[in-house]
C-alpha positions as CSV (number, residue, x, y, z in Angstrom):
1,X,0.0,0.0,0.0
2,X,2.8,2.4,0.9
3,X,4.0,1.9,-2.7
4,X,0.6,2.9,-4.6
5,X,0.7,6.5,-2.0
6,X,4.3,7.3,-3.4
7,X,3.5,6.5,-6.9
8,X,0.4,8.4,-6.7
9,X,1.8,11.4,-5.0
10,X,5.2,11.3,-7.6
11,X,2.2,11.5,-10.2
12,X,0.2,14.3,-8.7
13,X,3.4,16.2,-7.8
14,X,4.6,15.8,-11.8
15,X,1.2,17.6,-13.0
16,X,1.4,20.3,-10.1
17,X,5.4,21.0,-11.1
18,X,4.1,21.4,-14.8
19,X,1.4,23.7,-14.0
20,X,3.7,25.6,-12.1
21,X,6.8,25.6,-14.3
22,X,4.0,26.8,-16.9
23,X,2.5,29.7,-14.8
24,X,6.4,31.1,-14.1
25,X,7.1,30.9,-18.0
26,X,3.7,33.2,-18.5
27,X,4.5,35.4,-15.4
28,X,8.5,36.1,-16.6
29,X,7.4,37.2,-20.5
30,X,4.6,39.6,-18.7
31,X,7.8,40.7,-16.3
32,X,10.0,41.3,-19.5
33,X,7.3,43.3,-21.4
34,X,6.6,45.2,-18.1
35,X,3.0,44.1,-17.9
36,X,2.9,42.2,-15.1
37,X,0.8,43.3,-12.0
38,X,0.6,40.7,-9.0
39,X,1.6,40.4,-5.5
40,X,4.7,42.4,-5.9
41,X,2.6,45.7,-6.6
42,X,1.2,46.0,-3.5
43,X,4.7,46.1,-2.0
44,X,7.0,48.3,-2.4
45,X,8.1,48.6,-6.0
46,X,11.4,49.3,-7.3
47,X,11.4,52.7,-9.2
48,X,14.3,51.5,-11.0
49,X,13.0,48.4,-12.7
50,X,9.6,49.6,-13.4
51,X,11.3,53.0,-15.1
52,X,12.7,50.8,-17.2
53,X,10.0,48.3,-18.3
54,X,8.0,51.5,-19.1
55,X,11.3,52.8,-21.1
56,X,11.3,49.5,-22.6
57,X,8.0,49.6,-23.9
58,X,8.2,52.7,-25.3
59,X,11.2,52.5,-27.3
60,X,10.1,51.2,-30.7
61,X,8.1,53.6,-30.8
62,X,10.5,56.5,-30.1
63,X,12.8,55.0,-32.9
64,X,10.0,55.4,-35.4
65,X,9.1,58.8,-34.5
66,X,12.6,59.9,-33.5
67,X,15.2,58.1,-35.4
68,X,19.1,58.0,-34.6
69,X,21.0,59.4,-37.6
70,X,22.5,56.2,-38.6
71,X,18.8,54.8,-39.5
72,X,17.4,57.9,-40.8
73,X,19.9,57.2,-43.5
74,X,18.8,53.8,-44.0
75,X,14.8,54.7,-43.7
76,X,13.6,55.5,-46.9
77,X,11.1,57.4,-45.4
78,X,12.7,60.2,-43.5
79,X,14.9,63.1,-44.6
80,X,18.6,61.8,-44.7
81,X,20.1,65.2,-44.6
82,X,18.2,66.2,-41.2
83,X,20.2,65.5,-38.2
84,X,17.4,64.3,-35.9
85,X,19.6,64.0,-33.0
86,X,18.3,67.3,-31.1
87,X,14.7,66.3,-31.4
88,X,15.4,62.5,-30.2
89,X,17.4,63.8,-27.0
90,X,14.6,66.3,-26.3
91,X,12.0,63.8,-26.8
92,X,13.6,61.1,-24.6
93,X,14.4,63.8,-22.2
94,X,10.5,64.8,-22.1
95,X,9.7,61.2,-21.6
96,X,12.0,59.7,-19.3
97,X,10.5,63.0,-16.8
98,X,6.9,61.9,-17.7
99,X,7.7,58.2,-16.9
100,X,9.7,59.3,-13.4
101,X,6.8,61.8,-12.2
102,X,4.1,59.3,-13.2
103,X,5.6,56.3,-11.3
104,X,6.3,58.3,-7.8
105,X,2.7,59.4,-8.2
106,X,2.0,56.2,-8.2
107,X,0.8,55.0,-11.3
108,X,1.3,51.7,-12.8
109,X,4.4,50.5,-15.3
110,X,1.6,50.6,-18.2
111,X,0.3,54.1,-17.0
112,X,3.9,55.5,-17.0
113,X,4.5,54.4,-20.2
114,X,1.1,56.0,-21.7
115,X,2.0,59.5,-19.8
116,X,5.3,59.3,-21.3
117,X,4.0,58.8,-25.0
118,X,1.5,61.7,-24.2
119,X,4.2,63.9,-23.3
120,X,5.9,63.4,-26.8
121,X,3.3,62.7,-28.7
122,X,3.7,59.4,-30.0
């Protein structure tokens, strides 16, 4: 008898360690895009991680809108003679400020990173 309780509890605990190897998978890639919100939230947060999930998220889009000069070059689609350096720093400037004052208020990594695309427009 003491042989059919350890096989069935090796069994149960193999589908419980694949449920929860499955639900830390799904709970790292919301982590890495910065869209996670569980326990930790209600804790205190770390101003430096989240500042940069919410810079994270944002940053395809600044690219597009703001482009280095290297791939303004490349970009068919934007003026190769225009140095777009100045309005790329003031742009990330702008954001990174709106991202910094919206997390101390204490807005969410996803709220940041909407206040900071309203600041530039984007």
């Amino acid at each position: 008898m003491p042989v059919i309780r350890w096989l069935i509890g090796k069994i149960i605990g193999f589908f419980l360690a694949q449920t929860r190897a499955r639900q830390a998978g799904v709970m790292a890639k919301q982590r890495e895009a910065g869209r996670f919100e569980g326990d930790y939230s209600t804790k205190a947060r770390n101003f430096e991680d989240d500042y940069n999930a919410a810079a994270r998220m944002l940053k395809s889009r600044i690219d597009k809108r703001f482009p280095d000069s290297y791939y303004a070059r490349l970009s068919s689609g934007n003026n190769s003679s225009y140095d777009y350096g100045q309005d790329r720093a003031l742009a990330i400037d702008t954001m990174s400020t709106a991202i910094a004052m919206a997390l101390r208020g204490g807005a969410s990594v996803e709220q940041a990173a909407a206040a900071g695309a309203a600041s530039v427009g984007i």
